[in-house]
N, CA, C and O atoms as CSV, one atom per row, in Angstrom:
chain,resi,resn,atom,element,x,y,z
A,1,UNK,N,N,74.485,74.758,66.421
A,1,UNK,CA,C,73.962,74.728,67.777
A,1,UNK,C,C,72.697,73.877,67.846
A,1,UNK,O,O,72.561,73.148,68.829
A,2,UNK,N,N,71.858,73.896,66.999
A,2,UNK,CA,C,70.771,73.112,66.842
A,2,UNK,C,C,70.718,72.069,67.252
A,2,UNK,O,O,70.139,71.760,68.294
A,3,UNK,N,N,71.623,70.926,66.123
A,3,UNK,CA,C,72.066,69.763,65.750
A,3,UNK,C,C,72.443,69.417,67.654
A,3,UNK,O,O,71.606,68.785,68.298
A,4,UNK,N,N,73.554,69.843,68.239
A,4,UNK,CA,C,73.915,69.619,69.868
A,4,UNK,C,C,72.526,69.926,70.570
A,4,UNK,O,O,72.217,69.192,71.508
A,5,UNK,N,N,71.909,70.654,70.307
A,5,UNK,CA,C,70.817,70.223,71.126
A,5,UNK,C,C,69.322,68.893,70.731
A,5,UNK,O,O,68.622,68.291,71.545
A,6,UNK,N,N,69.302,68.851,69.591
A,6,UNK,CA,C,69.106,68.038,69.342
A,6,UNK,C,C,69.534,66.611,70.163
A,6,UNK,O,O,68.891,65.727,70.731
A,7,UNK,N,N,70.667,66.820,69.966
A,7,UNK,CA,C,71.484,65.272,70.234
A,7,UNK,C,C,71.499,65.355,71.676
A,7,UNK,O,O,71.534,64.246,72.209
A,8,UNK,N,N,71.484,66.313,72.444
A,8,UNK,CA,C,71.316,66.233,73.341
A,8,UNK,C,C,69.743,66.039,74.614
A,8,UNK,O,O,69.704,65.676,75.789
A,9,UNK,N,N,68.732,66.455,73.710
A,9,UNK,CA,C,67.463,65.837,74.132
A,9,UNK,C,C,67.129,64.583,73.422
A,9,UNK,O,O,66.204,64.027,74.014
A,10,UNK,N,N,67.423,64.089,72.647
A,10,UNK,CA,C,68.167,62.308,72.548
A,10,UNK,C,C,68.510,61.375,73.153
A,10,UNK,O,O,68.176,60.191,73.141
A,11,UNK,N,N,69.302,62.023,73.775
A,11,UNK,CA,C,70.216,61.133,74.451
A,11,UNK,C,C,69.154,61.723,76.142
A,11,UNK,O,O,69.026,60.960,77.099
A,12,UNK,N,N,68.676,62.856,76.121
A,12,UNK,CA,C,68.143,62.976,77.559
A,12,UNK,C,C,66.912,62.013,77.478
A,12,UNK,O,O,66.932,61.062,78.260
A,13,UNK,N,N,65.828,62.135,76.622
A,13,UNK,CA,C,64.816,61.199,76.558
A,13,UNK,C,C,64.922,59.902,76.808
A,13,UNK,O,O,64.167,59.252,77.531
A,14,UNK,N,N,66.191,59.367,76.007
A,14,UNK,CA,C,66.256,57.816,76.331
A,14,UNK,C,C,66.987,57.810,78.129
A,14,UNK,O,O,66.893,56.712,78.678
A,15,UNK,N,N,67.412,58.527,78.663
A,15,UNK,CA,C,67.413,58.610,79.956
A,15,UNK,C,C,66.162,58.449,80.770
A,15,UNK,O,O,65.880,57.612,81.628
A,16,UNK,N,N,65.390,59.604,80.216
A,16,UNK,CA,C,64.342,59.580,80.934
A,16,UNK,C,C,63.478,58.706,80.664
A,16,UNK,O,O,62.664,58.619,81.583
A,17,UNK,N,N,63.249,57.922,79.713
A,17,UNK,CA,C,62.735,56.301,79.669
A,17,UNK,C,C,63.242,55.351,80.597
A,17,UNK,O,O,62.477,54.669,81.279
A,18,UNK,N,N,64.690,55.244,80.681
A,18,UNK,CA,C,64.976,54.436,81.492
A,18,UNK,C,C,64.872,55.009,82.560
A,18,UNK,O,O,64.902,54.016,83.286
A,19,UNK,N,N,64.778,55.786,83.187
A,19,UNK,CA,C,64.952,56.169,84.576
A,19,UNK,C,C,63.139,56.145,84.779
A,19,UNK,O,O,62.767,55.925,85.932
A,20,UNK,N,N,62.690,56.233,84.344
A,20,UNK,CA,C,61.184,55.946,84.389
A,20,UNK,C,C,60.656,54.327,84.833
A,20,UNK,O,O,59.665,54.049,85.509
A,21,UNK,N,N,61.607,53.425,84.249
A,21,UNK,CA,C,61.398,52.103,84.785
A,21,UNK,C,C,62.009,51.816,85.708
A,21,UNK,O,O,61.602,50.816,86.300
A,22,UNK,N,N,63.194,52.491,86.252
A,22,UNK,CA,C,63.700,52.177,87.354
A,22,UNK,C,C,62.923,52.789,88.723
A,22,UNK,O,O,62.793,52.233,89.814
A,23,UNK,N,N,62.437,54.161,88.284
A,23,UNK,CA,C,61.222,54.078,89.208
A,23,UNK,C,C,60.100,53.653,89.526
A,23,UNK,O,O,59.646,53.876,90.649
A,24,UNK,N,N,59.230,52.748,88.322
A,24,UNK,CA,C,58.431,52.322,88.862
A,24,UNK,C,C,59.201,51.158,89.702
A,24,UNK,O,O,58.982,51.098,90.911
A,25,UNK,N,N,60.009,50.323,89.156
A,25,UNK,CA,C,60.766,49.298,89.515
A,25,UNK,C,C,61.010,49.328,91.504
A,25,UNK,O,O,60.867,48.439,92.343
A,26,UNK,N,N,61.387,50.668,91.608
A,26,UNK,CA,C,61.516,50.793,92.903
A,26,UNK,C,C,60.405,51.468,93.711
A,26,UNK,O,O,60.539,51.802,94.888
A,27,UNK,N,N,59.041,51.680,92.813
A,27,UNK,CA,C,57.906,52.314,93.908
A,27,UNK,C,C,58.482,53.547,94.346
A,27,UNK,O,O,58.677,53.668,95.556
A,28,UNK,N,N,58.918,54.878,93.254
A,28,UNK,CA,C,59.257,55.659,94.043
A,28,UNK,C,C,58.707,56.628,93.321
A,28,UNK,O,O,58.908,56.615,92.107
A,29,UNK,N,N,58.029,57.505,93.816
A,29,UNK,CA,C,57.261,58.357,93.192
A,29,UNK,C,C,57.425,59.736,92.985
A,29,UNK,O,O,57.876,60.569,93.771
A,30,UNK,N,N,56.995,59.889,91.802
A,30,UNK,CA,C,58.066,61.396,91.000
A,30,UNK,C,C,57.490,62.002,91.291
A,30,UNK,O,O,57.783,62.946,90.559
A,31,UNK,N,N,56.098,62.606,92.395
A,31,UNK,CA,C,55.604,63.608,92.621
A,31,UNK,C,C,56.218,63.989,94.243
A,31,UNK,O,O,55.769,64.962,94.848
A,32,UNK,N,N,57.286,63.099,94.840
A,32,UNK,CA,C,58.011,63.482,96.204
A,32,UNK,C,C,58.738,64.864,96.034
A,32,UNK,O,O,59.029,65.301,94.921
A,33,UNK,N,N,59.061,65.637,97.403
A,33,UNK,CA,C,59.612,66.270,97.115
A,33,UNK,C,C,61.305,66.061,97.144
A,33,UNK,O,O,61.786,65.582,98.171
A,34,UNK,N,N,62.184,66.414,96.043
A,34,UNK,CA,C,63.894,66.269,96.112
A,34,UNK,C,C,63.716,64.294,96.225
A,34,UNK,O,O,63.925,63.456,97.103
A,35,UNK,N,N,63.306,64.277,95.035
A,35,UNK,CA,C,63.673,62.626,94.573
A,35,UNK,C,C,64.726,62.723,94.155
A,35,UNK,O,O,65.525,62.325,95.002
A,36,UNK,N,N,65.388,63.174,92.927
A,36,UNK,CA,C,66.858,62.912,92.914
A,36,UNK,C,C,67.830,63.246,93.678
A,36,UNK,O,O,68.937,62.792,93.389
A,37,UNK,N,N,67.646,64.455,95.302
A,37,UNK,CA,C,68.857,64.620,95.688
A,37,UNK,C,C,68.661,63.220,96.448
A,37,UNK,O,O,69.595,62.424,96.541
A,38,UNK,N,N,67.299,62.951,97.025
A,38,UNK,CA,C,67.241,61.603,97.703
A,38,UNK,C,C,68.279,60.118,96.725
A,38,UNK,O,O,69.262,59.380,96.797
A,39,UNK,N,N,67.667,60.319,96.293
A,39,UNK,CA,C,68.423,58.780,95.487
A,39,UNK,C,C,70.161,59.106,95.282
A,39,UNK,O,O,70.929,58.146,95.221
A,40,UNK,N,N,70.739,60.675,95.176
A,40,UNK,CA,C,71.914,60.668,94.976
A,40,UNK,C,C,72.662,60.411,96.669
A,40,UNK,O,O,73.726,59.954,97.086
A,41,UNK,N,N,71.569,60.924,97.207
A,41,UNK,CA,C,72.212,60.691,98.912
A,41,UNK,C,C,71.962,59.032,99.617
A,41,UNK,O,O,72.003,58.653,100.788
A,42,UNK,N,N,71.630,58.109,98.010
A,42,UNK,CA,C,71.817,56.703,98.903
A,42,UNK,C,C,70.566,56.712,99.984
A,42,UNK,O,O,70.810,56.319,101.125
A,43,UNK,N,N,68.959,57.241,99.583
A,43,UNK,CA,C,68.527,57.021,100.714
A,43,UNK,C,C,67.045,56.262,100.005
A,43,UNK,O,O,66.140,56.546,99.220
A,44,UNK,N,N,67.486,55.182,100.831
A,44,UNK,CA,C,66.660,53.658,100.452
A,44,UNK,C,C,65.340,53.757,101.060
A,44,UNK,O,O,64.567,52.820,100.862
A,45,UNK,N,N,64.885,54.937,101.908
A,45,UNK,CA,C,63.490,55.012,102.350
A,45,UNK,C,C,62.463,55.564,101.519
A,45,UNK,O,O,61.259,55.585,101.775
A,46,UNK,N,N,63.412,56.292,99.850
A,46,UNK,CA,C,62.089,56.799,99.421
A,46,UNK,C,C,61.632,55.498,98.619
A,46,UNK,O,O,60.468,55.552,98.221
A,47,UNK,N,N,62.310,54.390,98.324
A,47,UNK,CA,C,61.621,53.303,98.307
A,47,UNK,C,C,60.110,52.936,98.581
A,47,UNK,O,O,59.863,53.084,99.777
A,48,UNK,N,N,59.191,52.571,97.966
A,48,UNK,CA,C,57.815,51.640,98.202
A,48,UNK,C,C,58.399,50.253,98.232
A,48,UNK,O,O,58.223,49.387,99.089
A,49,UNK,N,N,58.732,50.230,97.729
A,49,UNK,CA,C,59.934,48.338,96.977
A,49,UNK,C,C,60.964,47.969,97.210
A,49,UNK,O,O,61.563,48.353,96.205
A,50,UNK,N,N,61.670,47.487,97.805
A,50,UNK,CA,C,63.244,47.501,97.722
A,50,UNK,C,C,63.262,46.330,96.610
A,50,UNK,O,O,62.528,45.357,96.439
A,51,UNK,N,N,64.072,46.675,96.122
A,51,UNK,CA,C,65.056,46.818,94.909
A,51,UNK,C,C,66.130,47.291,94.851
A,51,UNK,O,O,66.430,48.216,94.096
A,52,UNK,N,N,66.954,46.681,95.711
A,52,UNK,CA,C,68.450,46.820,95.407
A,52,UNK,C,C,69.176,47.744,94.250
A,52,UNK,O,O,69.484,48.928,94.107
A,53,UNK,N,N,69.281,46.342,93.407
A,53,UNK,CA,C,69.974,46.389,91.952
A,53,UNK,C,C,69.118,47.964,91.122
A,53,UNK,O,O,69.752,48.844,90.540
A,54,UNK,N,N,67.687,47.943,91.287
A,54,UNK,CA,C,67.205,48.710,90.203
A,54,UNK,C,C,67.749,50.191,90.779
A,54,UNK,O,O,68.199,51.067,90.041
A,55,UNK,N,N,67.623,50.307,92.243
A,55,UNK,CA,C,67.665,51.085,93.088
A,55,UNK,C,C,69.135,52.076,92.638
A,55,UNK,O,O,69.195,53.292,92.453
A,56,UNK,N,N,70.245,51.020,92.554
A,56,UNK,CA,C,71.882,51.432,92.694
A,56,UNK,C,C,71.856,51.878,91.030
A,56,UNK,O,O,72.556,52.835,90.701
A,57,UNK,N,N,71.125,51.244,90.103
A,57,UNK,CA,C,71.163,51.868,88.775
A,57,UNK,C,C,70.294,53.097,88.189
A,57,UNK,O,O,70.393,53.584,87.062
A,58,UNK,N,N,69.350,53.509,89.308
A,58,UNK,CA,C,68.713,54.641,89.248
A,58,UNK,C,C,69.858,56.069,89.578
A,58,UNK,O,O,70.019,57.182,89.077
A,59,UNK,N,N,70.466,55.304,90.667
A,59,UNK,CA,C,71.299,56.223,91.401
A,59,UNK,C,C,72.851,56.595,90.330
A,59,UNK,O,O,73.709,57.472,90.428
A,60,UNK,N,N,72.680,55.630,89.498
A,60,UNK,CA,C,73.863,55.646,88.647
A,60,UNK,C,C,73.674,56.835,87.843
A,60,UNK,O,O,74.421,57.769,87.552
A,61,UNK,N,N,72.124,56.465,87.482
A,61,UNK,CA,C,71.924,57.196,86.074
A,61,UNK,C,C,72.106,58.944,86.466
A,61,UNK,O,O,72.787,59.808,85.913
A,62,UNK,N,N,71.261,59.007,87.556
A,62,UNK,CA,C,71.021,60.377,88.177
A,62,UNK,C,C,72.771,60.972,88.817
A,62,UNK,O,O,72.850,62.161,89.123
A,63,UNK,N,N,74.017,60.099,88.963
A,63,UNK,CA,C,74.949,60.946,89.173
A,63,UNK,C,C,75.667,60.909,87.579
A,63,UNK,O,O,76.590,61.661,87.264
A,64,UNK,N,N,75.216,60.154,86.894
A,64,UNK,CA,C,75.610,60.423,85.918
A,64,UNK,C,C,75.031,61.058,84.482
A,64,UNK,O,O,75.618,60.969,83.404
A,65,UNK,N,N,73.569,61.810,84.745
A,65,UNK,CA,C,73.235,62.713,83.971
A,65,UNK,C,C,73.095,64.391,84.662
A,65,UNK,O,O,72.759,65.447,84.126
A,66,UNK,N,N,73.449,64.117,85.851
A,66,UNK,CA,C,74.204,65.601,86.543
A,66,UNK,C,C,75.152,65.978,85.438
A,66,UNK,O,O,74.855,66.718,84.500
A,67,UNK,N,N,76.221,65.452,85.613
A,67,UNK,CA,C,77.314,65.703,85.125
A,67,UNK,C,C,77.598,66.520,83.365
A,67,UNK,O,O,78.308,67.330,82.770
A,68,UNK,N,N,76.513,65.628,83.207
A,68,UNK,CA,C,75.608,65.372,81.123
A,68,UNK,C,C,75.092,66.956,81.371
A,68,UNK,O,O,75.560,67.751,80.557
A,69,UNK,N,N,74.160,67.535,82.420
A,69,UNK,CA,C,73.376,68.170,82.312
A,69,UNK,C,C,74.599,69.806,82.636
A,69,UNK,O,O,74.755,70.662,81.765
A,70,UNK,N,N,75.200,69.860,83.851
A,70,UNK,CA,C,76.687,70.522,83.769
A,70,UNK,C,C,77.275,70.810,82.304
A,70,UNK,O,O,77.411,71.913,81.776
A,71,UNK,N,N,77.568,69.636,81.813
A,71,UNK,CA,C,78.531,70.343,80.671
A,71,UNK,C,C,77.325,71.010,79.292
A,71,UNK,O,O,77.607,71.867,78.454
A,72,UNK,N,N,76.174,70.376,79.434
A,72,UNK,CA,C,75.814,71.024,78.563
A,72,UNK,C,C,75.297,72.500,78.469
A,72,UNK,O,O,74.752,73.084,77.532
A,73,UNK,N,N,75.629,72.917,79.710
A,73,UNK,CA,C,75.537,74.565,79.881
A,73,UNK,C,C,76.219,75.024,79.326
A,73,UNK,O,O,75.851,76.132,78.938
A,74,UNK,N,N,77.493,74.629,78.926
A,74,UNK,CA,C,78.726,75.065,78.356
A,74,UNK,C,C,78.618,75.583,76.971
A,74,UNK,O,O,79.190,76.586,76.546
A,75,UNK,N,N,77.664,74.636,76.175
A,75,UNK,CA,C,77.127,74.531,75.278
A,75,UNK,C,C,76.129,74.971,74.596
A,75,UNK,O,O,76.057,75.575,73.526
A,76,UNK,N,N,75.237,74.539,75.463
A,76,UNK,CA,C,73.534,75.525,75.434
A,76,UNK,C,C,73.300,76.838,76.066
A,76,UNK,O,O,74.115,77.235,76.899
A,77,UNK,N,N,72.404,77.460,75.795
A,77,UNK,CA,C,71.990,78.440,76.768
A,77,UNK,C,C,71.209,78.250,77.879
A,77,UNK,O,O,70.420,77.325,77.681
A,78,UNK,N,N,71.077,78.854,79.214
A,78,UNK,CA,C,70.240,78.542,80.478
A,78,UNK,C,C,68.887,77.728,79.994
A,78,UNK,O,O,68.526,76.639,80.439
A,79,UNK,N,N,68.169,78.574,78.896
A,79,UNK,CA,C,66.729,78.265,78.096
A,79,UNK,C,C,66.575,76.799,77.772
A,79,UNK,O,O,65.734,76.020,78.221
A,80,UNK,N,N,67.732,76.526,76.743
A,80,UNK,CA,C,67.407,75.258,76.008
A,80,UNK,C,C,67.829,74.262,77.400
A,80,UNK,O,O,67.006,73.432,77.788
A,81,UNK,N,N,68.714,74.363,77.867
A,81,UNK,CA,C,69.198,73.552,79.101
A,81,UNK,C,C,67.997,73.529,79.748
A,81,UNK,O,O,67.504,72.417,79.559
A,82,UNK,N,N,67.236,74.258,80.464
A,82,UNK,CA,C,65.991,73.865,81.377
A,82,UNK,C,C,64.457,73.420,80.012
A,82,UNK,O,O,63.485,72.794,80.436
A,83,UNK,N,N,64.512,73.815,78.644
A,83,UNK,CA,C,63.990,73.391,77.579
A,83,UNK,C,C,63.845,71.681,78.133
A,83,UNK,O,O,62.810,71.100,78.459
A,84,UNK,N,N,65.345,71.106,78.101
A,84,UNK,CA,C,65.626,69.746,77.816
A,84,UNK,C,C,65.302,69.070,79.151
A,84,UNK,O,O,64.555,68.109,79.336
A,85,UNK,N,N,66.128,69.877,80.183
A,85,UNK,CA,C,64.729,69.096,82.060
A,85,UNK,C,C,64.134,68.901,81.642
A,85,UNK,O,O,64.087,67.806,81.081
A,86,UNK,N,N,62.994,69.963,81.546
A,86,UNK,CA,C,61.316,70.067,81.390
A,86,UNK,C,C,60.749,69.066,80.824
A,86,UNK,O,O,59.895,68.426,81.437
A,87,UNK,N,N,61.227,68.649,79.171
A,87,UNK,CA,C,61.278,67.137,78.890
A,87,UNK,C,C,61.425,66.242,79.563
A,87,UNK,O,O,60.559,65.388,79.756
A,88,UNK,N,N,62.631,66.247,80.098
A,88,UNK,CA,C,62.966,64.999,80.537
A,88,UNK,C,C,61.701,64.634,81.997
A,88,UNK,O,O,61.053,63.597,82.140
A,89,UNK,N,N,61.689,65.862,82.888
A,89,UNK,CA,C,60.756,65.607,83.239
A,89,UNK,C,C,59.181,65.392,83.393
A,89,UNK,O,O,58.605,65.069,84.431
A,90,UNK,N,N,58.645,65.620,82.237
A,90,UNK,CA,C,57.235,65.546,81.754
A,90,UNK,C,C,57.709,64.734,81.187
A,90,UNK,O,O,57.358,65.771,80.624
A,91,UNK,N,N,58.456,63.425,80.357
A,91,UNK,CA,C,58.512,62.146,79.631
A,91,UNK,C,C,58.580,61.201,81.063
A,91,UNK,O,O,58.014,60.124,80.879
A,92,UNK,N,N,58.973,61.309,82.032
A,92,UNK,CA,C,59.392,60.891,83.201
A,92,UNK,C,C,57.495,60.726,83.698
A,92,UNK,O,O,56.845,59.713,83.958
A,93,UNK,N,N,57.165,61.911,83.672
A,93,UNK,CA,C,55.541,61.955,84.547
A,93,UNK,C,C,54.826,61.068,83.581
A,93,UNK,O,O,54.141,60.112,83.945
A,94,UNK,N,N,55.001,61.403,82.390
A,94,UNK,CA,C,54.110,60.633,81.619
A,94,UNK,C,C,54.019,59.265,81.238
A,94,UNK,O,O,53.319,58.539,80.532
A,95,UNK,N,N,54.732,59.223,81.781
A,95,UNK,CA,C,55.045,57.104,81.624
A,95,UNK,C,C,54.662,56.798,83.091
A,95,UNK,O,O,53.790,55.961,83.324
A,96,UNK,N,N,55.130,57.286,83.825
A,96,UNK,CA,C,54.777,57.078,85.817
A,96,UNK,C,C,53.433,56.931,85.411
A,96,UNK,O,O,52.861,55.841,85.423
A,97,UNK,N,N,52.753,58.308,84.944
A,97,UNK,CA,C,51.165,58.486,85.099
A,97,UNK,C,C,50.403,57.160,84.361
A,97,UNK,O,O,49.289,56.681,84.571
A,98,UNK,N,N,51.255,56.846,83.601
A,98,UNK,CA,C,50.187,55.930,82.113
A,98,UNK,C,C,49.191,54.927,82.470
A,98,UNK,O,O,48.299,54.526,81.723
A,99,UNK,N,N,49.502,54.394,84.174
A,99,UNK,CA,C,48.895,53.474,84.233
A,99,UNK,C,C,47.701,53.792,85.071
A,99,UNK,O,O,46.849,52.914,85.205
A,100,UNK,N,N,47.535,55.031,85.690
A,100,UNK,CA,C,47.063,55.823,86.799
A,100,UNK,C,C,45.494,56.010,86.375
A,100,UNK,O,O,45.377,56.377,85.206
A,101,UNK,N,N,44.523,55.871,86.934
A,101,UNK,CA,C,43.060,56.007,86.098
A,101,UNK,C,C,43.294,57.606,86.426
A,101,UNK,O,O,44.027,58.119,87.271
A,102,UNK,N,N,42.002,58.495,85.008
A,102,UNK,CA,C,42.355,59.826,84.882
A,102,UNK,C,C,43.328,60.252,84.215
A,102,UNK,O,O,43.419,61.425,83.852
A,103,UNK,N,N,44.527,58.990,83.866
A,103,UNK,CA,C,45.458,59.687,82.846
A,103,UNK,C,C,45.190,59.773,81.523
A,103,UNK,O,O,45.978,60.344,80.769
């Protein structure tokens, strides 16, 4: 069980790297409230930037680590499953923040 979670905050981190550049990319800021249901609902106003392209691959990533995050319940327990969010989202803040004076 370890080893799968392991591999599975792995593979979430390098998500949340990239999905970290696609937001700055698009000026969209991770302290909004319901940023990912926004970006899964196609809505181009939480934009600062338009950015198309970065925009439609943000939206990729986010319907396609739903899905990642689903099956690994199957797998994990409730704990390690919100364990591996929590990462993903504090690796997410912490790259947004890096450039921010006070960080």
């Amino acid at each position: 069980m370890e080893s799968k979670f392991k591999s599975l905050k792995t593979q979430a981190t390098a998500i949340a790297r990239e999905v970290s550049m696609l937001l700055i990319a698009c000026d969209i800021d991770i302290h909004q409230d319901q940023v990912a249901k926004r970006v899964l609902e196609n809505d181009l106003t939480i934009c600062g930037r338009q950015n198309p392209k970065a925009f439609e691959s943000l939206r990729r990533h986010f319907m396609a680590f739903f899905p990642m995050k689903m099956a690994s319940i199957d797998e994990l327990d409730a704990t390690q499953v919100q364990a591996v969010l929590d990462e993903i989202r504090a690796e997410i803040m912490k790259l947004r923040d890096a450039g921010r004076p006070g960080s």
